[in-house]
Backbone as CSV, one residue per row, in Angstrom:
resi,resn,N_x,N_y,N_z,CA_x,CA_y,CA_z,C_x,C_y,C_z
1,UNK,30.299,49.193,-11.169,30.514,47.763,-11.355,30.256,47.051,-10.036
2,UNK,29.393,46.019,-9.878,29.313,45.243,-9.059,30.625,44.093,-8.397
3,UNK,30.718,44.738,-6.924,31.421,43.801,-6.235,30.848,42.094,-6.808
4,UNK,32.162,41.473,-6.707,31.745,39.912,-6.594,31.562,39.820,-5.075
5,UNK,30.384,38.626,-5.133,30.266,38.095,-3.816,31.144,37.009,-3.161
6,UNK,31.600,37.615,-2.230,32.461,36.913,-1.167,31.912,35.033,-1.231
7,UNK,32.698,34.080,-1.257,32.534,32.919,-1.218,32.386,32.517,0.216
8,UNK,30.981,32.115,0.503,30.813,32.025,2.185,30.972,30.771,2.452
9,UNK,30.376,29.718,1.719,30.091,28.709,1.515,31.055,27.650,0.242
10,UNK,31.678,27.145,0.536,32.133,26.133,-0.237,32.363,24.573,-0.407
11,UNK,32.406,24.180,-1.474,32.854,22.646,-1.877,33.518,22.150,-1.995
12,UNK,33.800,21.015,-1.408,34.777,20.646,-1.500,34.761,19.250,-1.913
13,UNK,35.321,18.787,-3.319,35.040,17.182,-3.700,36.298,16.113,-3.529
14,UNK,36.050,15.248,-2.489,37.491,14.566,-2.528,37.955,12.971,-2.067
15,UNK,37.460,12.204,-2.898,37.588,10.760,-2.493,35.919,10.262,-2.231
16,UNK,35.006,10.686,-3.035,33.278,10.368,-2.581,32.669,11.431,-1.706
17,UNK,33.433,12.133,-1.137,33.004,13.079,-0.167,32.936,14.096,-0.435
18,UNK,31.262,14.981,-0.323,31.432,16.466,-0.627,31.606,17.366,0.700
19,UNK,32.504,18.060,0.814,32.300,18.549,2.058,31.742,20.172,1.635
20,UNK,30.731,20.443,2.349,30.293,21.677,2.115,30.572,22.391,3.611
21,UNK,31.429,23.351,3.425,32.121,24.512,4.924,31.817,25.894,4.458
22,UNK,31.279,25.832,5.992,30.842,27.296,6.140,31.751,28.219,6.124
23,UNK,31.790,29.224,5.873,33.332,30.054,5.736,32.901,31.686,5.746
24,UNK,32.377,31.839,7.086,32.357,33.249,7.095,32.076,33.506,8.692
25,UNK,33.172,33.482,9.254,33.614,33.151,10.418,33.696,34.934,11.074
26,UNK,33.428,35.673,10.316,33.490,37.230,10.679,32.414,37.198,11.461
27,UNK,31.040,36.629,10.958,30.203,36.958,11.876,29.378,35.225,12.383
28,UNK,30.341,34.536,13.000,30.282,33.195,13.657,29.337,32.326,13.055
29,UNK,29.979,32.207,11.299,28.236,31.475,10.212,27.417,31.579,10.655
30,UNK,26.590,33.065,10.977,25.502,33.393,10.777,25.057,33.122,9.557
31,UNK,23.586,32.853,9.864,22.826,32.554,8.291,22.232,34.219,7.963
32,UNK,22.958,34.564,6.888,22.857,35.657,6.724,22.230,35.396,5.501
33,UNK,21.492,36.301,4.183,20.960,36.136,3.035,21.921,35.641,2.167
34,UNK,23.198,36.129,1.844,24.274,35.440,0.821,24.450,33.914,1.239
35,UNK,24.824,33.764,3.271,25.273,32.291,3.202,24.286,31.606,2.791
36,UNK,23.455,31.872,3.279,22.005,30.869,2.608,21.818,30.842,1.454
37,UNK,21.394,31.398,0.682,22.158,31.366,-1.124,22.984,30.477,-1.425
38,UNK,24.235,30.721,-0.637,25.281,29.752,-1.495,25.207,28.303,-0.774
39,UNK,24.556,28.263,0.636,24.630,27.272,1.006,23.403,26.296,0.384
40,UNK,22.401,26.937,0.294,21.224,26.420,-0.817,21.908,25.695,-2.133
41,UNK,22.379,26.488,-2.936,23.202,26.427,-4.333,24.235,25.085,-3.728
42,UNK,25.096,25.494,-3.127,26.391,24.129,-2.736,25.755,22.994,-2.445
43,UNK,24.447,22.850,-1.662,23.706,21.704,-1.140,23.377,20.926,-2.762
44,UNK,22.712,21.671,-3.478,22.061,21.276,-4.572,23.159,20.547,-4.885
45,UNK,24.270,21.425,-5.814,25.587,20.984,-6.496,25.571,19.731,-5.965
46,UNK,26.179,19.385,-4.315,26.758,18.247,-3.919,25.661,17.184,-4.383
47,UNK,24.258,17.128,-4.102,23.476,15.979,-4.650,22.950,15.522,-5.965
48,UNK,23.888,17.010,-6.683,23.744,16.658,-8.339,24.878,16.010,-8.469
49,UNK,25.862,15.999,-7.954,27.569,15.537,-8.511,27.420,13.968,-8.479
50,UNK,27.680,13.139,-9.340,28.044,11.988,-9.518,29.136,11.382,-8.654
51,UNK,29.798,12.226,-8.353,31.570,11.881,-7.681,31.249,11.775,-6.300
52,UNK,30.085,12.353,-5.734,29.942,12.578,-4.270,28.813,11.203,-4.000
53,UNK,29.629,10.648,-2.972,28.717,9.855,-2.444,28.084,10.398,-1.222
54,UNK,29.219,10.822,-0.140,28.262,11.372,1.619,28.627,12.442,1.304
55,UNK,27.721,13.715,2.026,27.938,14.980,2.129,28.223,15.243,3.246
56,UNK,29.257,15.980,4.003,29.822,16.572,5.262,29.756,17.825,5.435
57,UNK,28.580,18.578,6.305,28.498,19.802,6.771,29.247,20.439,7.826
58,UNK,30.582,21.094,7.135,31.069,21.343,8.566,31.731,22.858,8.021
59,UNK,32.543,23.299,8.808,32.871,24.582,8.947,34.320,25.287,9.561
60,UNK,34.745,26.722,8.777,35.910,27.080,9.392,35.433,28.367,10.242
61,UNK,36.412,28.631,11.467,36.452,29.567,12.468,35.869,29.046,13.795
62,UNK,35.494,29.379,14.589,35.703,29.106,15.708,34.136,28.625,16.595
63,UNK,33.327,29.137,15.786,31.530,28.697,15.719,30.794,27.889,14.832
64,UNK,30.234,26.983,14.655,29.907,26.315,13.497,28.282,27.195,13.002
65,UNK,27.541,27.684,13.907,26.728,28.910,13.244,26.035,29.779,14.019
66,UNK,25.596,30.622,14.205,25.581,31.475,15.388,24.067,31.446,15.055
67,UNK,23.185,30.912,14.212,21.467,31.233,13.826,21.858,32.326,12.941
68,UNK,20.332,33.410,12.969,20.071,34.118,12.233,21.397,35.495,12.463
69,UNK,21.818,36.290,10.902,22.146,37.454,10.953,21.462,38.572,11.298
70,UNK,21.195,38.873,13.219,20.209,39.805,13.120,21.093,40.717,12.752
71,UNK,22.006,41.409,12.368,22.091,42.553,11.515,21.223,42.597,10.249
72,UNK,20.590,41.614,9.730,19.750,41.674,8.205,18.112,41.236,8.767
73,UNK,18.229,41.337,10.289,16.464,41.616,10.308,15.871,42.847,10.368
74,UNK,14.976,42.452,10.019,13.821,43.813,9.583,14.411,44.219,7.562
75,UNK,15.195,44.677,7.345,16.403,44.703,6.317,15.383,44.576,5.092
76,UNK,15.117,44.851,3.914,14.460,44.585,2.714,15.423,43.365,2.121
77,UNK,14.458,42.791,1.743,14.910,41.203,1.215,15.189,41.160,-0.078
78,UNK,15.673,40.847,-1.296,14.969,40.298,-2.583,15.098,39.150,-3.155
79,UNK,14.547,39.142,-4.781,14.778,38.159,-5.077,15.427,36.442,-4.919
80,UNK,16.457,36.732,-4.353,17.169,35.465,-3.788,17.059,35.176,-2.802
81,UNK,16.495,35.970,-2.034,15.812,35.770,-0.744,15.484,34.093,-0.317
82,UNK,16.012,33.053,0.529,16.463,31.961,0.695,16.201,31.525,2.185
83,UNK,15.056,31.167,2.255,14.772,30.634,3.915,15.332,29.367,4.298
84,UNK,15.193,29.756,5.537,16.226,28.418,5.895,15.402,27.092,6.012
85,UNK,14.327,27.215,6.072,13.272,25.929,5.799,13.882,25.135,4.641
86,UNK,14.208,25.919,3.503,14.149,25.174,2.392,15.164,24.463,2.372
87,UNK,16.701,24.973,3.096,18.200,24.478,3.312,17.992,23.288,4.176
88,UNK,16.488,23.276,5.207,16.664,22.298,6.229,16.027,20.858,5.275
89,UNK,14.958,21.383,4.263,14.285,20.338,3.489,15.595,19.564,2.888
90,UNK,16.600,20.694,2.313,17.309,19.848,1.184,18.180,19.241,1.839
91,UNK,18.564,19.319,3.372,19.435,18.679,4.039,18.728,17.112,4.383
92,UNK,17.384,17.156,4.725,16.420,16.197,5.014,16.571,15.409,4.365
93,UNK,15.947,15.870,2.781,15.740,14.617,1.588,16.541,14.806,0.965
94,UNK,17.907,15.258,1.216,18.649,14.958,0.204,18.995,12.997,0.143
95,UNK,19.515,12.565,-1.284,19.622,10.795,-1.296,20.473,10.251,-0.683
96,UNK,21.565,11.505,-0.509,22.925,10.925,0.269,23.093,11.169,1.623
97,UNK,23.546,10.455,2.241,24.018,10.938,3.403,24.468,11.938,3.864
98,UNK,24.358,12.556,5.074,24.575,13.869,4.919,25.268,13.999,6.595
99,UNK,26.485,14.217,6.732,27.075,14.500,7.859,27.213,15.474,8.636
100,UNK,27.332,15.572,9.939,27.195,17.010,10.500,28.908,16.956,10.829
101,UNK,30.322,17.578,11.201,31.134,17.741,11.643,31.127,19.415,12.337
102,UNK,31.239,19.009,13.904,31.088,20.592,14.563,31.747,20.629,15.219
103,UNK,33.041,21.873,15.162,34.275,21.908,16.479,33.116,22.893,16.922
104,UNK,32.342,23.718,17.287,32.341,24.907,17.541,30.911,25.081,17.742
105,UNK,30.881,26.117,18.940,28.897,25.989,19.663,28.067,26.437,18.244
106,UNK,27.019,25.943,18.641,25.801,26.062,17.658,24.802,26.806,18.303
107,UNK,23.790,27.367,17.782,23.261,28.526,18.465,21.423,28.505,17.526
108,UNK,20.605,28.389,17.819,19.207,28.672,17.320,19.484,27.963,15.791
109,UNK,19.281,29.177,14.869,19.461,28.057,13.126,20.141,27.142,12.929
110,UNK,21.816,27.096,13.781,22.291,26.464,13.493,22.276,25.009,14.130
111,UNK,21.345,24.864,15.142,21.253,23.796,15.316,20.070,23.044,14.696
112,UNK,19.253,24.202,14.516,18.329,23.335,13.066,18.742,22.764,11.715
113,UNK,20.620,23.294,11.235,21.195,22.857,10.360,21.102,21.445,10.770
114,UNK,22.192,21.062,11.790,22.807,20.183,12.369,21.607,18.928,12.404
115,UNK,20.545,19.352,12.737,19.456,18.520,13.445,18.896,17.968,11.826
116,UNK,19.133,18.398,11.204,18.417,18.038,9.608,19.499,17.279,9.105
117,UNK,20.436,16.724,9.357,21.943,16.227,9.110,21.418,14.649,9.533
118,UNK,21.609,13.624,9.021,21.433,12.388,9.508,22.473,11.728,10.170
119,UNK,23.524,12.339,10.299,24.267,11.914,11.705,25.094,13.290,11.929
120,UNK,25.607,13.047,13.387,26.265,14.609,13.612,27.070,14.265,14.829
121,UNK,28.472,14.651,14.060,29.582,14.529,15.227,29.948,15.607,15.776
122,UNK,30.554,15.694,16.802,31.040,16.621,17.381,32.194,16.876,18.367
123,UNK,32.854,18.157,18.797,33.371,18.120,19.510,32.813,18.227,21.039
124,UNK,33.459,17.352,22.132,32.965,17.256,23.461,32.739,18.261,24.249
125,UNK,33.473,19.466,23.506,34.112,21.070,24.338,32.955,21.783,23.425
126,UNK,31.947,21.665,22.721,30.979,22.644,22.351,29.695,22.664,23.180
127,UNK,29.096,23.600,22.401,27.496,23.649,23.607,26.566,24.408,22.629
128,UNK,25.234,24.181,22.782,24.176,24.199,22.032,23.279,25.066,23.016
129,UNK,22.580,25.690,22.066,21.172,26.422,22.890,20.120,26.721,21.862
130,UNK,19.046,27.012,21.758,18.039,27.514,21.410,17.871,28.741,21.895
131,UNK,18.603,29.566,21.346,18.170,31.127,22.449,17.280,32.217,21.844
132,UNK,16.298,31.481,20.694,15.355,32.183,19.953,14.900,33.227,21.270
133,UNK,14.105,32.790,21.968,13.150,32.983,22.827,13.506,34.354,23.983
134,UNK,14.990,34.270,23.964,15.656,35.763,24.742,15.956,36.639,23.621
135,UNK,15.552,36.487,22.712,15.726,37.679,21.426,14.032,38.046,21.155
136,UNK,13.005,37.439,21.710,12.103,37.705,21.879,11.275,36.754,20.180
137,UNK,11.735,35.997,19.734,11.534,35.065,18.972,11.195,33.527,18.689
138,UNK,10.658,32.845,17.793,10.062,31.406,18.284,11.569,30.292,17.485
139,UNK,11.518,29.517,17.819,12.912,28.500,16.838,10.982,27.871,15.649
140,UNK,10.791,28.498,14.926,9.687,27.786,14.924,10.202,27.046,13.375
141,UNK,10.845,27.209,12.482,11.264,26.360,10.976,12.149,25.089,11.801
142,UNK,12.970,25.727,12.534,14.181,24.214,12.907,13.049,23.112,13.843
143,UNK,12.017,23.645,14.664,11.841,23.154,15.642,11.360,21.710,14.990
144,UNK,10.796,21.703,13.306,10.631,20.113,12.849,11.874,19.011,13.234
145,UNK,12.978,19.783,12.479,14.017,18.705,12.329,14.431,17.907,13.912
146,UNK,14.236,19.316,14.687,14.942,19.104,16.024,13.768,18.042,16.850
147,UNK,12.168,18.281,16.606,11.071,17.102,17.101,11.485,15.619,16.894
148,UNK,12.107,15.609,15.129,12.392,14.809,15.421,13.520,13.740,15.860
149,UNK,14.340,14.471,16.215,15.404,14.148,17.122,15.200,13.710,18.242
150,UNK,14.815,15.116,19.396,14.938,14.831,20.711,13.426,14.366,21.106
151,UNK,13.822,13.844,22.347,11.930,14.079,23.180,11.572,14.931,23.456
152,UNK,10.285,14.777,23.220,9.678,16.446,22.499,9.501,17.154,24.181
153,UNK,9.347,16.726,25.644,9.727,17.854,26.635,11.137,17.900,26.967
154,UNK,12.067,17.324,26.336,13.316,18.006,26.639,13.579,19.320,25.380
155,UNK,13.066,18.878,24.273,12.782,20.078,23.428,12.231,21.260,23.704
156,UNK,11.064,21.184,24.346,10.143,22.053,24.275,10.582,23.283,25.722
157,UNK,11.424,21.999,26.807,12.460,22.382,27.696,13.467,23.656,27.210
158,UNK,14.332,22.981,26.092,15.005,23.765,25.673,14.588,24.973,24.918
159,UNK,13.822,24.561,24.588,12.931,26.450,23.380,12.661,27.142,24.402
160,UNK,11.955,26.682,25.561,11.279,28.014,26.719,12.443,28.555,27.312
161,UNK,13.543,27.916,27.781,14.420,28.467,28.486,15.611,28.898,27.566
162,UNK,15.533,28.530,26.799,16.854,28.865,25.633,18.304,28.547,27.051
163,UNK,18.260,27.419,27.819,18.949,26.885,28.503,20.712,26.584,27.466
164,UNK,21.948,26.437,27.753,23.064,26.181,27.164,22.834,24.721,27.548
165,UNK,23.244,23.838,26.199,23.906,22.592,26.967,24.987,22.170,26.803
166,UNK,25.718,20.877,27.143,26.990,20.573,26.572,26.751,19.208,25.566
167,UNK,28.117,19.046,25.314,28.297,18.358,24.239,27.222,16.952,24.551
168,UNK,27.864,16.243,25.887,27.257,15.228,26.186,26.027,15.361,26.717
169,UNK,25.571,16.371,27.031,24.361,16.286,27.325,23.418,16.568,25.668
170,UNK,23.728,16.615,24.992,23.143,16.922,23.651,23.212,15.417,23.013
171,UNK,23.875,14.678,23.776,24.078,13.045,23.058,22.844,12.299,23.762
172,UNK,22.965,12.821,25.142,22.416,11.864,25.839,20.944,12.386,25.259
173,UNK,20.264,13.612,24.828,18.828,13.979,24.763,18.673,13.675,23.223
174,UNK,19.703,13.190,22.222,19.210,12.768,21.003,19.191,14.097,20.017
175,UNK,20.225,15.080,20.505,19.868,16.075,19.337,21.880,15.843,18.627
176,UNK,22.586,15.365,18.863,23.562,15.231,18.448,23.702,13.274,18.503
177,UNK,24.564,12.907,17.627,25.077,11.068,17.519,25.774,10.897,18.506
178,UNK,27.223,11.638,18.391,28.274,11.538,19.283,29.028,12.502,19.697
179,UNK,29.952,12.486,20.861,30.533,13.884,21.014,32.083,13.105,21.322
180,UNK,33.411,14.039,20.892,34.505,13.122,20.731,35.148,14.087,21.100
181,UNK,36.522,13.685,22.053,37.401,14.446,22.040,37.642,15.501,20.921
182,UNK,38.461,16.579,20.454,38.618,18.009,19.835,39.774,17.192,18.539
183,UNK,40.182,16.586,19.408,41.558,16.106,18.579,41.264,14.834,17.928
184,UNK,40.011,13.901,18.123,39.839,12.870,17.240,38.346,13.370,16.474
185,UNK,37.957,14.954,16.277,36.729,14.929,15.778,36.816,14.500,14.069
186,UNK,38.130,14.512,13.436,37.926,14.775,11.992,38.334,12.879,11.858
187,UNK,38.994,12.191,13.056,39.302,10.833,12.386,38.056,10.406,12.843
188,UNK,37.293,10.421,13.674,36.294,9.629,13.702,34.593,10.421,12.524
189,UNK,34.648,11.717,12.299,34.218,12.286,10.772,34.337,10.914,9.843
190,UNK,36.057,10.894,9.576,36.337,9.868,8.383,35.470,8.676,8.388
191,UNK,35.700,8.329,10.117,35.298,6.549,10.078,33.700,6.343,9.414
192,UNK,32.725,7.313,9.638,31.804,7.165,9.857,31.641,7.642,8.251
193,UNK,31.884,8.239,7.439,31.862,8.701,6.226,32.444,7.597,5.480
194,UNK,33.243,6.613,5.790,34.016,5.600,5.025,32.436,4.022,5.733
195,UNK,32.112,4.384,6.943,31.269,3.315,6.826,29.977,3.582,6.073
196,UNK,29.742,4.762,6.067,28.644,4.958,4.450,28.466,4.629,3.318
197,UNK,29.960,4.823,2.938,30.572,4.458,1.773,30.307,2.973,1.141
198,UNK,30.444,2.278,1.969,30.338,1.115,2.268,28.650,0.338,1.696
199,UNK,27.918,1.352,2.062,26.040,1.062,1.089,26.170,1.537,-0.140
200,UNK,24.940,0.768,-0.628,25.145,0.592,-1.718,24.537,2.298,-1.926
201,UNK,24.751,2.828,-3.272,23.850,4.567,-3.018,22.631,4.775,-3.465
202,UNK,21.962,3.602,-4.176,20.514,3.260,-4.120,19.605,3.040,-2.714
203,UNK,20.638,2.023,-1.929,19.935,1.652,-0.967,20.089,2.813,0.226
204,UNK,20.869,3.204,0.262,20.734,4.228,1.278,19.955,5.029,0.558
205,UNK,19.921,6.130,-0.329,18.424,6.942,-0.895,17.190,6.287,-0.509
206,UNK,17.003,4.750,-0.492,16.073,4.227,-0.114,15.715,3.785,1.258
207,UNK,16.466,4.104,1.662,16.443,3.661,3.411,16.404,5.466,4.013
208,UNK,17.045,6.421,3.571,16.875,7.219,4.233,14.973,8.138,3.849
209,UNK,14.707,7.460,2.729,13.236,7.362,2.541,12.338,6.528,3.200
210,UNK,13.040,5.601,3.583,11.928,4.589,4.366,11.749,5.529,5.597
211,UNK,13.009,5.528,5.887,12.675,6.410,7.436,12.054,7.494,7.806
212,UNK,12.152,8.544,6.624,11.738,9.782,6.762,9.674,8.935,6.654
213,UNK,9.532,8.589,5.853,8.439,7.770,5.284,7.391,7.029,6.888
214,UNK,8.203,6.430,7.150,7.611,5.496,8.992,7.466,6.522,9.971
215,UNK,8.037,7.801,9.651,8.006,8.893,10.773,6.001,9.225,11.063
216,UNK,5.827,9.105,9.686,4.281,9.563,9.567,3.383,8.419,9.164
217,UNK,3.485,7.493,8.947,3.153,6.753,8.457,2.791,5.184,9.233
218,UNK,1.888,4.537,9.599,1.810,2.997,10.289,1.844,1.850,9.715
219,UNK,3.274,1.613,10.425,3.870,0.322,9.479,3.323,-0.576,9.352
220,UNK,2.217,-1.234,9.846,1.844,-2.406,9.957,0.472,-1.935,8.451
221,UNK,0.187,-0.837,8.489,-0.795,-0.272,7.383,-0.025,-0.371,5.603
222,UNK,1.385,0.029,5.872,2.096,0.031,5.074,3.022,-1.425,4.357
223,UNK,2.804,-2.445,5.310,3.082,-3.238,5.159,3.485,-4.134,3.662
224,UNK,1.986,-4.174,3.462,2.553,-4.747,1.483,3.218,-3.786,0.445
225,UNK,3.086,-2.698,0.898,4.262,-1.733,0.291,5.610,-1.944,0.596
226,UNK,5.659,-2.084,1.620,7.107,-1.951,2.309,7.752,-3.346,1.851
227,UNK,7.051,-4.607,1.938,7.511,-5.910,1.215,7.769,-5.987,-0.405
228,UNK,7.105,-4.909,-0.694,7.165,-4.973,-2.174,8.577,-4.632,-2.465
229,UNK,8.670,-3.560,-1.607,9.453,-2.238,-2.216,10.744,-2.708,-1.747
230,UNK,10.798,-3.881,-0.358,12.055,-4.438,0.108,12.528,-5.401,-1.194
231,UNK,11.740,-6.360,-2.014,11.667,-7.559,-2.525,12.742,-6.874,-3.796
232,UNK,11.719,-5.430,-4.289,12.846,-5.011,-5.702,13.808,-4.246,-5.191
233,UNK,14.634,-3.871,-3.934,15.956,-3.868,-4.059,16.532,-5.156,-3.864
234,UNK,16.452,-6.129,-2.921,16.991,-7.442,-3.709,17.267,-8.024,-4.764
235,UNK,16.124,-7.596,-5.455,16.239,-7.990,-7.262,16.894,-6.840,-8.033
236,UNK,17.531,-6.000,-7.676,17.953,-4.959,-7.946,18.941,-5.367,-8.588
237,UNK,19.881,-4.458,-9.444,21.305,-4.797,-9.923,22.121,-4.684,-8.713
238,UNK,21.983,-3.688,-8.056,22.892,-3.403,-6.818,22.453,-4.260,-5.539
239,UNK,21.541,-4.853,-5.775,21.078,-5.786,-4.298,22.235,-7.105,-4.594
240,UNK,21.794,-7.589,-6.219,22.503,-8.770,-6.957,24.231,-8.740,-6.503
241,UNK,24.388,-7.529,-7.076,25.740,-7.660,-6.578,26.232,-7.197,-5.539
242,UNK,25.664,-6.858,-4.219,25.665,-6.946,-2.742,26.005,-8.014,-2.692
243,UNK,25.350,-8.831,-2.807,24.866,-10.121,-2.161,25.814,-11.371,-2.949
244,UNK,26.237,-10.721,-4.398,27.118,-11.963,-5.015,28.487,-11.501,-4.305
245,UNK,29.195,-9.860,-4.008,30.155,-9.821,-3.269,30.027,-10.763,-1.857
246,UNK,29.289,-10.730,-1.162,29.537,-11.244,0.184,30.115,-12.767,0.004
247,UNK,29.077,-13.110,-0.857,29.349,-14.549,-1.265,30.641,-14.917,-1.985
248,UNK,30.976,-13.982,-2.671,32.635,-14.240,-3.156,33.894,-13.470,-2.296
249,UNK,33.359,-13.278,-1.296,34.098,-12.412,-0.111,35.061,-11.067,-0.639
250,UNK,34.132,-10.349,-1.375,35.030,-9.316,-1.948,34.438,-7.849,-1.651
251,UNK,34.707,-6.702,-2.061,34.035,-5.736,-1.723,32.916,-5.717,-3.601
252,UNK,31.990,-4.774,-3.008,30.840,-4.517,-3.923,31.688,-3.613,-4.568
253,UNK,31.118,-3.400,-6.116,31.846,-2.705,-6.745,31.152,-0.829,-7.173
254,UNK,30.297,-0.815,-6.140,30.170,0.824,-5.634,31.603,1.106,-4.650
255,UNK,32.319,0.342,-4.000,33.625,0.907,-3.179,34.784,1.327,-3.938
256,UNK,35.537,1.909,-3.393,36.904,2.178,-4.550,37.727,1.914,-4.532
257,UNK,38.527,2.320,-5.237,39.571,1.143,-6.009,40.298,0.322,-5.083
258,UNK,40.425,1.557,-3.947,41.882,1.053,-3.007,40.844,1.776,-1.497
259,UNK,41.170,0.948,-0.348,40.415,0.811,0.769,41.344,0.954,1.737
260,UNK,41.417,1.900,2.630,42.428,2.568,3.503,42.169,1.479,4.182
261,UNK,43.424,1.011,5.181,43.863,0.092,6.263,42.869,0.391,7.153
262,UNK,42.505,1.205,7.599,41.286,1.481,9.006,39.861,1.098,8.506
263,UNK,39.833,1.194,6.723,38.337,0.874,6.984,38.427,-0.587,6.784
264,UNK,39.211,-1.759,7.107,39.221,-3.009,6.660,38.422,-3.527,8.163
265,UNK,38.164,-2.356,9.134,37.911,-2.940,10.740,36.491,-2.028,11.031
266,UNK,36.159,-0.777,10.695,35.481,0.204,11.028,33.919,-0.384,11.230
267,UNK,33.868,-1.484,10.784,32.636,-2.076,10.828,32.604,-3.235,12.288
268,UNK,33.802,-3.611,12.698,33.484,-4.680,13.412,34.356,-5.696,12.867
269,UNK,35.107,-5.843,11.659,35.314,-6.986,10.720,36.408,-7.088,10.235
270,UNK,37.147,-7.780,10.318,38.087,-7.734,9.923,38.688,-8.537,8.750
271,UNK,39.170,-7.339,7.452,39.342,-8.090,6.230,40.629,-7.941,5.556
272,UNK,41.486,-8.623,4.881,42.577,-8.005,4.526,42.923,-7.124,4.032
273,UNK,44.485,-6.319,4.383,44.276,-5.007,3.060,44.440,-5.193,1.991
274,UNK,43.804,-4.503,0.742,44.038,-4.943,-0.554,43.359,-4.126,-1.622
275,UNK,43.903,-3.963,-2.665,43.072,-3.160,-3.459,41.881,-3.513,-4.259
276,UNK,41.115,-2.825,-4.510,39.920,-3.307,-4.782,39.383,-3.019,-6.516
277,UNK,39.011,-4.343,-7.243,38.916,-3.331,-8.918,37.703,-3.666,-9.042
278,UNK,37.359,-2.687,-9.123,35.891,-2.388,-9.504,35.325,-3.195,-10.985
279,UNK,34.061,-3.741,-10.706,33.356,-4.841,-11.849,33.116,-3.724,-12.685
């Protein structure tokens, strides 16, 4: 009889938020063939679920991912066999937002997770490397996500030397958002997951397409597309009622029911507390 497989990877659904955590801290979330599987599979789930608005990639134990399981290189592969290209695509285009939360150093794959994440917090006390290159290997699947992050010779810096950095120095070169004290990493997680919340979930699918979209693309070429394509989310149902909330000073009725005291400011703004009933 076949063992069940250990749950490496899990979901977690709770207030709009999917949090997907790594959970196999034995060998420092290495991307081993199972985590990748389930982390493939959990990614999907979260951008099929209706209930989930942002997705939060984060993790338990003491590393948020150590790269590849070389215990499973060289190793016969099968069927489910699950590259991490494809985990970095679905992190890319997925419609929702997609958060990075990291107490804990990141290491070769796993900072190609992180780097495919459209924002990524962290703790100030971690450190990052690319250390493909002293295992005698290239970062060559992450090295997209991570191009387009950093400047490409502080990148290309970091792949030759598989150099350590720190938290803030990973802010300042554009491969991490922010780096936060240890003890405010999960309230400022929230803030930034509650100011998501906050778009409409059309328009962000559509904005995080525009962007991926201008990466390759010359805007000024693209132009009557891009006016078109701005004009029908305005005319949108969800542009309509953007725009009729502001005007009746209320929240849009993608927010929920009831709006924690901190996010009445998280923007800059300050609005009363109050509960909110959805149109």
């Amino acid at each position: 009889m076949n063992a069940t497989p250990a749950e490496l990877v899990r979901l977690e659904v709770s207030g709009g938020v999917g949090s997907i955590v790594l959970d196999s801290p034995h060998n420092r979330n290495a991307l081993s063939r199972q985590l990748r599987r389930q982390l493939r599979d959990q990614l999907a789930a979260a951008v099929s679920d209706d209930d989930v608005r942002v997705i939060v990639l984060t993790h338990l134990g003491p590393s948020f991912c150590a790269g590849a399981d070389l215990r499973e290189i060289g190793t016969a592969s099968d069927e489910t066999e699950v590259e991490l290209g494809e985990i970095v695509e679905l992190l890319w285009s997925s419609p929702k937002p997609v958060v990075a939360r990291i107490a804990g150093p990141v290491r070769a794959g796993g900072v190609g997770l992180a780097s495919a994440c459209d924002i990524v917090v962290a703790s100030d006390q971690i450190s990052f490397a690319f250390t493909e290159v002293r295992i005698g290997v290239v970062p060559a699947v992450i090295s997209v996500p991570v191009l387009r992050r950093m400047r490409r010779h502080r990148a290309v810096e970091l792949f030759l030397t598989g150099a350590t950095i720190d938290a803030a120095t990973a802010v300042t070169d554009g491969l991490i958002n922010r780096a936060v004290p240890a003890d405010q990493l999960d309230a400022e997680t929230n803030r930034v997951t509650r100011m998501l919340m906050r778009g409409g979930p059309k328009a962000l699918a559509g904005t995080k397409k525009l962007v991926a979209e201008s990466r390759t693309d010359d805007g000024r070429r693209r132009m009557g597309e891009l006016n078109s394509w701005s004009l029908s989310f305005f005319t949108s149902d969800e542009g309509v009622e953007g725009r009729t909330a502001l005007m009746e000073k209320r929240e849009p009725n993608w927010c929920f029911t009831e709006i924690r005291p901190e996010a009445s400011t998280d923007d800059g703004f300050s609005r009363p507390q109050k509960k909110i009933t959805k149109i």
